[in-house]
C-alpha positions, 0 to 999 in steps of 0.5 A, a space after each residue: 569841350 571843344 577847341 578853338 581852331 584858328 579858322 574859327 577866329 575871326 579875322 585879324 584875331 590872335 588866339 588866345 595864349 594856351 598857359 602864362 601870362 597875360 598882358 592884364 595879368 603882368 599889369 595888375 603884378 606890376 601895379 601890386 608891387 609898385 604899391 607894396 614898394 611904395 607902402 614900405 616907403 612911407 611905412 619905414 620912416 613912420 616907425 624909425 620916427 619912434 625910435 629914441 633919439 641920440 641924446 637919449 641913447 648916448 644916456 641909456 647908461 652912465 658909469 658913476 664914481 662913489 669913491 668920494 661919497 662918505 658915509 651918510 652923503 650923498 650926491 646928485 646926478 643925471 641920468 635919462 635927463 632926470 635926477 639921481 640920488 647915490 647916497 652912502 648910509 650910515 650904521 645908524 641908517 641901515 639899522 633905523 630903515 631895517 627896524 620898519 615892518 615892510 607890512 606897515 608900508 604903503 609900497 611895502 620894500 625891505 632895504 635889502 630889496 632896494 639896494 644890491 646884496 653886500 651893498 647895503 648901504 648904498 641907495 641909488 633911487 630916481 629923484 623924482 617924487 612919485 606924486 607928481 614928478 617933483 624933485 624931493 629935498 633931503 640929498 644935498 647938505 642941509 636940506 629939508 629931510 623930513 620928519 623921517 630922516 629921507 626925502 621930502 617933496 615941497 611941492 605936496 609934502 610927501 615924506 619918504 624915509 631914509 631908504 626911500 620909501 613913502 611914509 607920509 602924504 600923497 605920494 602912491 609908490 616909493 622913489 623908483 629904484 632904476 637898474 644899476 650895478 656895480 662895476 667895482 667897489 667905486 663905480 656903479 653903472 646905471 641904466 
């Protein structure tokens, strides 16, 4: 291979550059960053859009105070926007709910496997029927508790029973029981 000789060159022409880069090079370098930048700009805010809004991550948790929740009351609270019911079985409750064979359910769930260990008695499960999202009666003093003593949809007539499992109607799955735990004997945390 020979080499080039600037006496070669036609007149007025630079040799070529022996190694580094050419001015084409740098462009195309530049161009590629410039859209790399450029991506990462319109890709960013794409993604931080998905993330959940304020008012939702100020309710990821909320603390709960039970201390004046007698035996068999409940009560209603909100969390995530939706219903909560914190109910305190009764004796009479717990025996009733751990009399049922799990294997007759259609979501079958022992108590003990809805409720903390040593907490037996207190049932923290979503108020929303797992039908078609309706909020079952059966929390509130006087409502409508069905025919096994828990929860009862109006909207399809989903019946649960007092551990809030589905017993009757359309409703596939029990009431959903979210994360929670007990932060002392009178307060529980969920979420």
């Amino acid at each position: 291979m020979a080499t080039l000789d600037q006496t070669d060159l036609p007149p007025g022409e630079a040799p070529p550059p022996e190694h580094g880069l050419r001015r084409r090079d740098w462009l195309n370098v530049a161009a590629v960053s410039f859209a790399g930048v450029g991506a990462a700009a319109i890709v960013i805010p794409l993604v931080n859009q998905m993330n959940p809004s304020a008012d939702v991550l100020a309710l990821a948790s909320i603390e709960v105070d039970i201390s004046k929740i007698e035996s068999g009351m409940g009560i209603k609270t909100s969390w995530r926007k939706q219903p909560v019911f914190i109910r305190n079985l009764t004796p009479a409750e717990v025996a009733s709910a751990n009399k049922v064979p799990a294997s007759s359910l259609r979501d079958p769930q022992t108590l003990a496997e809805r409720t903390k260990e040593g907490k037996q008695n207190w049932l923290v499960q979503l108020g929303v029927c797992t039908h078609l999202g309706c909020i079952p009666l059966g929390i509130g003093e006087g409502e409508n508790k069905g025919p096994f003593n828990g929860y009862f949809c109006p909207c399809h007539g989903s019946a649960y029973d007092e551990a809030g499992r589905i017993r009757q109607g359309p409703a596939p799955k029990n009431l959903v029981v979210p994360d929670y735990a007990f932060k002392s004997d009178t307060v529980i945390q969920i979420g």
